[in-house]
N, C-alpha and C positions, 0 to 999 in steps of 0.2 A: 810513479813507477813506470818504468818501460816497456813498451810489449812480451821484449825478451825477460821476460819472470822466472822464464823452465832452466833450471839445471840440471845436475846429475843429483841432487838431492829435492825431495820432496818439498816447495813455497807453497803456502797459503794463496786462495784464486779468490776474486772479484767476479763478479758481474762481469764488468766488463772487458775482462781476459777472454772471459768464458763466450760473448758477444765476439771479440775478435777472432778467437780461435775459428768459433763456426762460420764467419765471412770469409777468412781466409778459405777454407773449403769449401763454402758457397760460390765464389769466385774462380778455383777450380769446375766444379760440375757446371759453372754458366760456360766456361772456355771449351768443353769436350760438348756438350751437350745444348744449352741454352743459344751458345750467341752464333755461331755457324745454322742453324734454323734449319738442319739437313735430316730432324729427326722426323720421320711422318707421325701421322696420328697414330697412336695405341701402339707403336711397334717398341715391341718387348726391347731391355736394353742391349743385353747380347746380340739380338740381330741386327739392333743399330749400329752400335761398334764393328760386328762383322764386316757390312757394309760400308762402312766410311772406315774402314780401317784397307781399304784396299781403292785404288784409283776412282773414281764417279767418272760416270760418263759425261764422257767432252774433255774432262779435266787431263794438263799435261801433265807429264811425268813432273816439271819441274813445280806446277802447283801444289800438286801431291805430295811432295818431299817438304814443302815449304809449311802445308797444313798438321799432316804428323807431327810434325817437329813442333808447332806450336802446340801440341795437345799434350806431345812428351813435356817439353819444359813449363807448361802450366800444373803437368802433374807435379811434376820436380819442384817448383816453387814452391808449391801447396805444402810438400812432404818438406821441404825443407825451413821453414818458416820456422820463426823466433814462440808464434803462437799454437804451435801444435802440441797437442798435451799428451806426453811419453813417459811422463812418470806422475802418479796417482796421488793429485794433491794434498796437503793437510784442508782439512772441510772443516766446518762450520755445522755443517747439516750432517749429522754421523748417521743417520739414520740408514738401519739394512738396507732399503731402497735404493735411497740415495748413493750408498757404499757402492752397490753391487753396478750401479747404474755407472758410475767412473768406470771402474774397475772394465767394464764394456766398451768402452771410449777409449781407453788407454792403448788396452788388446786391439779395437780398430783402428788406430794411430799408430800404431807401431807394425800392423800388417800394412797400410797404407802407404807408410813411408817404406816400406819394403819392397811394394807393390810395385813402386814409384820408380824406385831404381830398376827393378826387373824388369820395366819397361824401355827405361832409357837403354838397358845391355841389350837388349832384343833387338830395339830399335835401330843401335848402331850394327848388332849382330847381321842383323837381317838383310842390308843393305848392300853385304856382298854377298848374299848367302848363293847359293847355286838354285835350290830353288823358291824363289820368292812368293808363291802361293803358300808356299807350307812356314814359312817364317810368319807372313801374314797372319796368318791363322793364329800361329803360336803368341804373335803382338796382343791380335786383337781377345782372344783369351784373359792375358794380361790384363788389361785396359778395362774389361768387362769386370773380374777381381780387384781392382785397383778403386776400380770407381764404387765395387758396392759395397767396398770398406770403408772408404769415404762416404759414403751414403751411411750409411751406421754410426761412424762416429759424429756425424752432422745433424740426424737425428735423432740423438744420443745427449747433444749437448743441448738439443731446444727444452728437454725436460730436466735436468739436474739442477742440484743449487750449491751456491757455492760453502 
């Protein structure tokens, strides 16, 4: 069976659906967060997004442009993915727990991918906007929501069964 499992109706999940789903979102949070190495110690996520959501010093305008963009289209990839789970599997494991525990996952996968795109409209929004502080802001808000929806659903899927 192919990654792409998810339709518009409810398949049966594997393991290792449920494994791919969460790397694909892993692979997101390492691209906003892990692999740019820009976050300091203990700083809260919102203020790190705050902060790298707006020019670093030194860095040009055209770094700037080029780094955003990658952080948008690693959301968009994430949100858009064949293994992102948007509609509430048939299980195996029927258990209240387990039920209530998709059912959470779902709900964060589908804010996620919503997340997702609200960032790329900002993102392109922003870019002429008149004032580009106040866009910022309004991005990195997003980004901060986007990511701690993905942070739920990715935490979400390390405890379920299939």
């Amino acid at each position: 069976m192919s990654a792409g499992w998810i339709s518009a109706r409810a398949n049966s999940i594997s393991q290792t659906s449920i494994n791919e789903c969460a790397a694909n979102l892993l692979k997101a949070h390492r691209a906003l967060i892990e692999d740019p190495s820009l976050r300091r110690t203990d700083e809260p996520l919102a203020a790190y997004v705050r902060r790298v959501s707006s020019p670093l010093p030194g860095e040009s305008n055209d770094l700037y442009l080029i780094r955003i963009e990658g952080y948008v289209k690693a959301l968009e990839r994430a949100a858009t993915a064949h293994e992102l789970v948007v509609i509430t599997p048939v299980l195996r494991d029927n258990s209240p727990a387990n039920s209530e525990s998709w059912r959470r996952i779902v709900s964060a996968n589908l804010r996620f991918r919503s997340g997702a795109a609200t960032v790329r409209a900002l993102w392109f929004s922003g870019r002429t906007a008149k004032d580009p502080a106040e866009e910022r802001k309004r991005l990195s808000l997003a980004i901060t929501k986007t990511l701690l929806d993905l942070k739920a659903a990715f935490e979400g899927l390390r405890t379920v069964h299939p």
